[in-house]
DOFINU-373432 format. One record per residue (C-alpha): residue number from 0; residue in one letter; x, y, z. Coordinates in steps of 0.2 Angstrom, whole numbers. Last residue first. Layout:
<sites>
[NUM,A,[X,Y,Z]];
...
</sites>
This chain:
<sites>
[471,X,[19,268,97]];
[470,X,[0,272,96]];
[469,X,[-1,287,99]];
[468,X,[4,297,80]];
[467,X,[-5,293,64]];
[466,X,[-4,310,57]];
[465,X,[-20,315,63]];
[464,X,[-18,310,81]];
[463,X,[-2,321,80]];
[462,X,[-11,335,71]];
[461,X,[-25,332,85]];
[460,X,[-13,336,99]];
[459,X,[-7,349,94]];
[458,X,[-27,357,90]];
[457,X,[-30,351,107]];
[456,X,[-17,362,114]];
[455,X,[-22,375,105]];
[454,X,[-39,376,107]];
[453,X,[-37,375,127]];
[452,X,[-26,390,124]];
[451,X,[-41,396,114]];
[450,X,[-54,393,130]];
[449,X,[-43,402,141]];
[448,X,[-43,416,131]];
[447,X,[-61,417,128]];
[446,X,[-65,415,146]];
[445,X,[-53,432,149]];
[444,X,[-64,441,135]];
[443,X,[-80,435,141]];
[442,X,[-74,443,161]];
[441,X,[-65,457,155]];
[440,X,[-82,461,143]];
[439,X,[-92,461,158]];
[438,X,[-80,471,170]];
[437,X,[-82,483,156]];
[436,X,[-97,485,153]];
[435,X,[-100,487,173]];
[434,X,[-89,502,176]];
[433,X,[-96,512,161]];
[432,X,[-113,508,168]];
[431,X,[-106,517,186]];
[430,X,[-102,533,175]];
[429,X,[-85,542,176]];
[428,X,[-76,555,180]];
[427,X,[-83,555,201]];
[426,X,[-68,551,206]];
[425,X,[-69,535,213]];
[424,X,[-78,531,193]];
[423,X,[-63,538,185]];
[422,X,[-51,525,196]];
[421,X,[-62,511,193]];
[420,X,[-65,514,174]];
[419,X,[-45,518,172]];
[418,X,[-42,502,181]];
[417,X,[-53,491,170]];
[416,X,[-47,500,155]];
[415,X,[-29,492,159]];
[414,X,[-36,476,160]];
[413,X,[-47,480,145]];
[412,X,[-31,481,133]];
[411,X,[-22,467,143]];
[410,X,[-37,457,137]];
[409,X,[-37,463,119]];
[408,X,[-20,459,118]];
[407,X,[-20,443,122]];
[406,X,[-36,440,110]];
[405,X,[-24,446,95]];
[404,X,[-12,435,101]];
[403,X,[-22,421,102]];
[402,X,[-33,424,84]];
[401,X,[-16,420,76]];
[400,X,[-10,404,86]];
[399,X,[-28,401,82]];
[398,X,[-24,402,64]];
[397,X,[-10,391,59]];
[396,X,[-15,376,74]];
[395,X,[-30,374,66]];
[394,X,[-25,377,48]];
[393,X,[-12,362,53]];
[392,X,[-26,351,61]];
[391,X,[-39,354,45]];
[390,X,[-25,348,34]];
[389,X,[-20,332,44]];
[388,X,[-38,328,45]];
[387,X,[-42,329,27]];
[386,X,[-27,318,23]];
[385,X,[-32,307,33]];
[384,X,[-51,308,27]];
[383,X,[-43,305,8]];
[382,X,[-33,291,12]];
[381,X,[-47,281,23]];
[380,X,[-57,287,5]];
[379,X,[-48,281,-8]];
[378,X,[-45,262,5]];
[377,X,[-63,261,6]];
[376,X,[-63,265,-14]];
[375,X,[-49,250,-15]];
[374,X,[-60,239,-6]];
[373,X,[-76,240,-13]];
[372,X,[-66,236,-29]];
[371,X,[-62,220,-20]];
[370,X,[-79,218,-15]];
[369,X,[-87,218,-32]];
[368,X,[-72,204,-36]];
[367,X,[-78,192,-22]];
[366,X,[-96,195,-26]];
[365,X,[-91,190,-44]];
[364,X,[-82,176,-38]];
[363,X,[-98,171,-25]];
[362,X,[-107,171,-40]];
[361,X,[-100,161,-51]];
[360,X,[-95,146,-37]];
[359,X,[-115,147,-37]];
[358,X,[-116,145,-55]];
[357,X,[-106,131,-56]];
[356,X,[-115,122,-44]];
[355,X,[-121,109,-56]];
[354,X,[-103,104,-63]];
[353,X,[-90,108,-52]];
[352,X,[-75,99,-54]];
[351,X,[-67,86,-44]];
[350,X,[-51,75,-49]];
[349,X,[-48,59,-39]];
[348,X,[-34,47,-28]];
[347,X,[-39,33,-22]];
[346,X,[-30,22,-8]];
[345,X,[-35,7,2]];
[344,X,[-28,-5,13]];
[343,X,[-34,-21,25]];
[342,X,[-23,-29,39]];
[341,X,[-32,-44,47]];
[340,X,[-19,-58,40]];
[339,X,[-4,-48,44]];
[338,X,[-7,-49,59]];
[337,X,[-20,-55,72]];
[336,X,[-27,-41,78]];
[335,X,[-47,-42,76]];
[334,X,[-43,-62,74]];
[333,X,[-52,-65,93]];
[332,X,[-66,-53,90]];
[331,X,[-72,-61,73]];
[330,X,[-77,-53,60]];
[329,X,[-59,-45,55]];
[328,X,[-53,-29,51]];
[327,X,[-37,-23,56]];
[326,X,[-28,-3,48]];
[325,X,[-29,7,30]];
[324,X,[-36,22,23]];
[323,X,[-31,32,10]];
[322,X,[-39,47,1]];
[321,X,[-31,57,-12]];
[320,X,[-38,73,-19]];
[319,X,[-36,84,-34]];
[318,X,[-50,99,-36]];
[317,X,[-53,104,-53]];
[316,X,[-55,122,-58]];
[315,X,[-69,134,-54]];
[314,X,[-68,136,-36]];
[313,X,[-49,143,-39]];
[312,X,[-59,157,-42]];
[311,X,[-67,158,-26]];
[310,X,[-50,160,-17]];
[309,X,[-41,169,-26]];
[308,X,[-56,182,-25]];
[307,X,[-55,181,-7]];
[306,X,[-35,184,-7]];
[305,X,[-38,199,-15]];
[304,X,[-52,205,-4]];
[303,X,[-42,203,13]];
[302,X,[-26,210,4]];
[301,X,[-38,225,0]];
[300,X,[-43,225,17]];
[299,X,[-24,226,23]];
[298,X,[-24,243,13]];
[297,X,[-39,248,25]];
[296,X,[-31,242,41]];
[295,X,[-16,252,35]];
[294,X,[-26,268,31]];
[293,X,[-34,265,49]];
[292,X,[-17,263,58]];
[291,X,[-10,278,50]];
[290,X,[8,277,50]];
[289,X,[14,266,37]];
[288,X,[-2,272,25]];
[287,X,[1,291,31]];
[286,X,[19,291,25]];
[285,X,[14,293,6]];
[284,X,[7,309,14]];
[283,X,[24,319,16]];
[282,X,[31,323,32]];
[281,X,[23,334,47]];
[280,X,[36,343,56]];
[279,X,[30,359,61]];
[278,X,[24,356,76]];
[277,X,[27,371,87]];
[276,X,[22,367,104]];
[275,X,[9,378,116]];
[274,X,[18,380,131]];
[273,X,[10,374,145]];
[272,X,[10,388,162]];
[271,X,[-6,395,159]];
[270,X,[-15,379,161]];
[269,X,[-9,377,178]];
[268,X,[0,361,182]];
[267,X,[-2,348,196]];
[266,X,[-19,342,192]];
[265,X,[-24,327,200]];
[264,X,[-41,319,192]];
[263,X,[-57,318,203]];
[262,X,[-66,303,205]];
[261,X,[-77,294,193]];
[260,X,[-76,274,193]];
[259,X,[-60,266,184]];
[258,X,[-55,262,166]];
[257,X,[-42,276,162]];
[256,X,[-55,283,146]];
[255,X,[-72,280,160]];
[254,X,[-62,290,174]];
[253,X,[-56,303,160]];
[252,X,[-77,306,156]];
[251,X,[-80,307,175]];
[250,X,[-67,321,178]];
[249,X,[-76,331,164]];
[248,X,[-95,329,172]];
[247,X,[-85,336,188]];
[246,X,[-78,351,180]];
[245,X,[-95,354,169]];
[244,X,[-104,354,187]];
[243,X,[-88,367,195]];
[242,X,[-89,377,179]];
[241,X,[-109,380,183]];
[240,X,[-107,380,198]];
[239,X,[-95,396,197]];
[238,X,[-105,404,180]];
[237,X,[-120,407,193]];
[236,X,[-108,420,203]];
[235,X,[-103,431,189]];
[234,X,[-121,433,184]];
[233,X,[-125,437,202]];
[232,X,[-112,450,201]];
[231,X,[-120,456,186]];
[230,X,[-136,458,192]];
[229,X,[-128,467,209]];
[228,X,[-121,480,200]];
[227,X,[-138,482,190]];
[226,X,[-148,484,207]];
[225,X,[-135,495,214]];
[224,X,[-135,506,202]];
[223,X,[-154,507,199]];
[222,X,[-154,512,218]];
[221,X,[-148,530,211]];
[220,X,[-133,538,210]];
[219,X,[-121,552,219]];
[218,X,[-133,554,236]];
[217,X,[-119,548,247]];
[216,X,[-128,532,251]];
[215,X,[-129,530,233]];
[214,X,[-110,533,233]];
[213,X,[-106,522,247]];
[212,X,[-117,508,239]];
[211,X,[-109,510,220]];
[210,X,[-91,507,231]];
[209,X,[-97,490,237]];
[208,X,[-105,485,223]];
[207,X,[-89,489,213]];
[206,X,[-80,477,227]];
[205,X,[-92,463,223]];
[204,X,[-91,464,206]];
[203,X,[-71,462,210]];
[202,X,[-72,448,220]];
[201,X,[-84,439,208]];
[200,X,[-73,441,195]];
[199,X,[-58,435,204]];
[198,X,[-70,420,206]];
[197,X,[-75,419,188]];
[196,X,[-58,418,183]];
[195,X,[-52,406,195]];
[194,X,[-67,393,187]];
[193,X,[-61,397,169]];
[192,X,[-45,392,174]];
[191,X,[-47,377,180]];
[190,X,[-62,375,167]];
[189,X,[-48,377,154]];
[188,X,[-36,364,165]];
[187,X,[-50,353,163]];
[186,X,[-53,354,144]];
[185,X,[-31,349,145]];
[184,X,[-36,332,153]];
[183,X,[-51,328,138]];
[182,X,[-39,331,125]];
[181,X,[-26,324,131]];
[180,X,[-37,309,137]];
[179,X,[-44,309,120]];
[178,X,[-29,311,111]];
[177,X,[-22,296,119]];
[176,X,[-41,287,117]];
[175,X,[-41,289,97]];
[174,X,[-23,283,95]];
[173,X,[-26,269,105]];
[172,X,[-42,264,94]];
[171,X,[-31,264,79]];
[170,X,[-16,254,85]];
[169,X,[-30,242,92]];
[168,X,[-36,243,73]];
[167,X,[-20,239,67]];
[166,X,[-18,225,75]];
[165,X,[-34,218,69]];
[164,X,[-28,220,51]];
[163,X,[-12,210,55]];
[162,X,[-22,196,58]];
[161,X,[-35,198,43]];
[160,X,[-20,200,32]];
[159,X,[-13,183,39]];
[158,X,[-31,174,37]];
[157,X,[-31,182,20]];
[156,X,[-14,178,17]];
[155,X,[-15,160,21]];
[154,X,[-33,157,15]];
[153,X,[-24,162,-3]];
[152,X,[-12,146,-1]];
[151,X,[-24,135,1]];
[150,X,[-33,142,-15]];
[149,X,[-17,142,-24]];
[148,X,[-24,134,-38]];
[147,X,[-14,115,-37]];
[146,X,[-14,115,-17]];
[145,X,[-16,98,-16]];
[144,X,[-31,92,-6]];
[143,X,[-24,78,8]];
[142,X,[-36,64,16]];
[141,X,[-32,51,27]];
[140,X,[-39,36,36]];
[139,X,[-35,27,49]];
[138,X,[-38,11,56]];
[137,X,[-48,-2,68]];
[136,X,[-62,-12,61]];
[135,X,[-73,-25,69]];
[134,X,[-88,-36,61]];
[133,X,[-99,-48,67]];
[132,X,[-110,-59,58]];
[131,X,[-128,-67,63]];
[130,X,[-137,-82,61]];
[129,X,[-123,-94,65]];
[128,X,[-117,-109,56]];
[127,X,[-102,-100,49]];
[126,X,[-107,-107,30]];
[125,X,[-121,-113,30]];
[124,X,[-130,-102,42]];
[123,X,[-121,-86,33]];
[122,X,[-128,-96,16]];
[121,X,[-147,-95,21]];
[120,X,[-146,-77,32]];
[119,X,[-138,-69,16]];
[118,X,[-148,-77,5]];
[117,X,[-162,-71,15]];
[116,X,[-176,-83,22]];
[115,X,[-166,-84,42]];
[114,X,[-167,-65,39]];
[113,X,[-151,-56,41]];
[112,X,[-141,-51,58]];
[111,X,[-129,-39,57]];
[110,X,[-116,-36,70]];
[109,X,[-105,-18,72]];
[108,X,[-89,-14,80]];
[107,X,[-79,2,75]];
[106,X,[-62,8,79]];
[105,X,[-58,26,71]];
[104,X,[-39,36,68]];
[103,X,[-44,52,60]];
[102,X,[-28,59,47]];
[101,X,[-30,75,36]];
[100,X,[-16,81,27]];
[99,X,[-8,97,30]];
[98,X,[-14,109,18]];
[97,X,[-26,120,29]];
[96,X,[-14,117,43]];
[95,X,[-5,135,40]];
[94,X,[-23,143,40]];
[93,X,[-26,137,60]];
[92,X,[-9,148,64]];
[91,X,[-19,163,54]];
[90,X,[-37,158,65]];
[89,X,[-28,157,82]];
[88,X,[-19,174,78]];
[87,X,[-36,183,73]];
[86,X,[-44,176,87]];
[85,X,[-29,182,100]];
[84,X,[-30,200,91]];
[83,X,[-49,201,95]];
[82,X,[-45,199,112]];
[81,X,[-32,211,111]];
[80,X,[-47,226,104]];
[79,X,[-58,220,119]];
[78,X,[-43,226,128]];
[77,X,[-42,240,121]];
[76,X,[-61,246,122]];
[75,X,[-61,240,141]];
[74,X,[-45,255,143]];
[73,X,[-36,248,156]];
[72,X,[-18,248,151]];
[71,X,[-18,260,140]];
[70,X,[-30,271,149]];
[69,X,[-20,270,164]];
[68,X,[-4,275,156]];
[67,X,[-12,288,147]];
[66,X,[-17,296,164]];
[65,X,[0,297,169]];
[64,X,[6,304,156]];
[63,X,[-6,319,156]];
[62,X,[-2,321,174]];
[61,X,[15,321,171]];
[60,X,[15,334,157]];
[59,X,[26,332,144]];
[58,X,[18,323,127]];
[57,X,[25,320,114]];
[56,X,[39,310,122]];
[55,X,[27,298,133]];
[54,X,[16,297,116]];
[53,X,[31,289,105]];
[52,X,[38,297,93]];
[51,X,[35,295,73]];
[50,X,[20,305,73]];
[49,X,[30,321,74]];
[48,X,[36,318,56]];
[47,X,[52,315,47]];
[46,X,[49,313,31]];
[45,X,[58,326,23]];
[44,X,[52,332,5]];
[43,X,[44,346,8]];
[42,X,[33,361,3]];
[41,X,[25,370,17]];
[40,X,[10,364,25]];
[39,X,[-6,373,24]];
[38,X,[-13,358,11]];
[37,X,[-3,342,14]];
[36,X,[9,338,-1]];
[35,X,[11,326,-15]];
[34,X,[-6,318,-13]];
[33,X,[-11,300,-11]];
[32,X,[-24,289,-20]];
[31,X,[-13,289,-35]];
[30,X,[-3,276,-29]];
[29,X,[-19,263,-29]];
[28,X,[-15,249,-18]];
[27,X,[-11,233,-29]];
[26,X,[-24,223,-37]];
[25,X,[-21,205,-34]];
[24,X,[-21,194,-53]];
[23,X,[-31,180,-53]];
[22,X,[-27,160,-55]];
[21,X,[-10,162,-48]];
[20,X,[-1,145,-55]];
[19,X,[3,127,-53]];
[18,X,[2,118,-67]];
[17,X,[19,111,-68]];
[16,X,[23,109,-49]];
[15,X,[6,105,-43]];
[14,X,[4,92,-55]];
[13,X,[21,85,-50]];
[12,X,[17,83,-33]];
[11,X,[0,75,-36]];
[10,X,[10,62,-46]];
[9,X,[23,59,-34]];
[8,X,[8,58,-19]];
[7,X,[2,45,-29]];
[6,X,[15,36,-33]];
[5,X,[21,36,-14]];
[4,X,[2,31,-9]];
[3,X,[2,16,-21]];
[2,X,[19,11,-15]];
[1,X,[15,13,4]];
[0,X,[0,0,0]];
</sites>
């Protein structure tokens, strides 16, 4: 029997040797789909980019860190996201075994007992002088699929594709929640501040009341004054639970990024005293596909979709198989192992083609084809959104370092008018309304500012999200 099966094998080996070849051609990733510079960046070749260092050197606050390290570790998003990596890894080290013969060991027992009026039952009587017959087997039997299409051989790289693809979406979801808790961390800096603004505020509503009191009890206004000093300083006062709700809501939202119940997140920096970085290295968007997790994941898709279509048109061609089988068999208990006279052998070897189903082998193909060209459009379009992203990021960062200097100077503008409106009013030079405007427009303008320091920072940290940087 070993010489049947080694011919066989021999043959199939030779098959597979002369006729093997790629039954459809893969499509490779589209090189127009990318341009030759990011809008709002200056023109240039160098690809170094801020995306290529890891998040603990980006970023520099300790809090900030600290918190990433957490969410990293105990984000339940990511580590759903590693739990899909394991499947993905135990179906790519399944796929090698896909051409690896198959061998089941079986031991079966079975008896039969025909009609006395059969012929079986007449001649078994006869024969063995019994009514019944026994029967028991012990063997193996195996079965290999050559892989004369490559179909085998395409369920390797889509399984490896699919593999690498998950990666890429932990990658991607870890660059999402690192800008998130950034993001999120330097939002409650803003209502820091915000919250120490309103205070002094306060303070200083309440001193302007104070001094409007002395001069209505002096006879030098009305009690309209008072009532309109005391409406803004109760407009002053509102904002401060306010900030202190919007505060707490905050903390909450970095509690559910770092995976733990809401408590309050330590803050040992001011947002005054960040500096706002200067990123200008952003490299060249042919760089987006090794660095964005999401472009990668889409050009692994295409690998996905390639492989498919491999894979259903290698449906169409014959399918060479060899079976073999071989181990005891006797009918009677005590010979079952009595060798060689119980040993028993087959092997076959066959071509299959589809006939009848033909059409459905069609159809998934032309699925499989649909959904490659699917893919390359996903792949456009995860190109173009990244590209979109890095763009918006840059004029972000471009224009509200502009709008902040000009907001500087209008708060040092009305700091300074703020104390010539308190000193004319002590002197009688000036009305009490002329005090309160501009108290009221300090107070929007101060907001303001701390808001678009909280822009900045944000807009940073999106231009690194946005180049594919976080997940190193």
């Amino acid at each position: 029997m070993k010489k049947y099966i080694t011919k066989i094998v021999m043959v199939a080996i030779l098959i597979t040797t002369l006729i093997s070849c790629s039954v459809s051609k893969d499509i490779e990733t589209p090189k127009d789909a990318l341009p030759e510079n990011f809008r709002n960046a200056s023109v240039s070749k160098d690809t170094a980019s801020i995306a290529d260092l890891e998040w603990k050197n980006f970023f520099t606050e300790k809090d900030i860190i600290k918190l990433i390290d957490s969410a990293v570790a105990r984000n339940n998003d990511l580590q759903i996201a590693t739990k899909n990596i394991e499947i993905a890894q135990y179906r790519f080290t399944q796929s090698k075994w896909n051409n690896v013969p198959q061998v089941n060991l079986g031991v079966t027992a079975s008896s039969n007992n025909p009609s006395d009026n059969s012929f079986t039952g007449k001649n078994l009587g006869q024969a063995l002088g019994q009514n019944h017959i026994n029967d028991f087997t012990a063997g193996a039997t195996l079965s290999w699929e050559a892989d004369i299409w490559g179909k085998i051989k395409n369920q390797k790289k889509g399984a490896f594709a699919e593999y690498l693809q998950s990666e890429e979406v932990k990658k991607a979801l870890q660059t999402t929640i690192v800008a998130d808790v950034s993001r999120g961390y330097y939002n409650l800096l803003m209502l820091d501040a915000q919250l120490e603004i309103a205070k002094q505020t306060l303070k200083l509503n309440d001193s302007t009341t104070s001094i409007i009191k002395l001069k209505y009890d002096a006879g030098q206004v009305t009690s309209l004054a008072i009532q309109q000093s005391e409406a803004q300083k109760l407009n002053s006062a509102q904002l401060i639970p306010l900030l202190e709700q919007n505060i707490a809501i905050q903390e909450n939202a970095l509690s559910v990024l770092t995976g733990s119940f809401p408590d309050s997140k330590e803050r040992t920096i001011r947002l005054s005293s960040i500096a706002v970085k200067n990123n200008a290295a952003v490299g060249i968007p042919s760089s987006l596909v090794s660095r964005r997790p999401d472009v990668k994941a889409a050009e692994l898709d295409l690998k996905i979709a390639n492989a498919n279509v491999g894979i259903t048109k290698a449906d169409f061609y014959p399918a060479l198989r060899i079976t073999a089988q071989g181990g005891v068999n006797s009918f009677e208990a005590s010979n079952w192992f009595n060798i060689p006279a119980s040993l028993f052998g087959t092997v076959a070897g066959g071509l299959t083609q589809p006939l009848l189903n033909n059409k459905r082998v069609r159809t998934q193909y032309n699925i499989a084809v649909v959904e490659r060209e699917k893919a390359v459009i996903n792949f456009r379009q995860s190109v173009l959104i990244a590209v979109s992203e890095v763009s918006d990021a840059l004029v972000a960062v471009e224009k509200l370092q502009q709008q902040e200097a000009f907001l500087q100077e209008r708060v040092k503008t009305l700091q300074q008018a703020i104390k010539n409106a308190n000193l004319l009013f002590k002197n009688g030079m000036a009305e009490y309304l002329e005090v309160l405007t501009a108290q009221a427009t300090l107070l929007q303008s101060e907001l303001e500012l701390a808001d678009i320091k909280r822009a900045q920072l944000s807009a940073n940290t999106e231009l690194y999200r946005a180049l594919g940087g976080g997940w190193r």
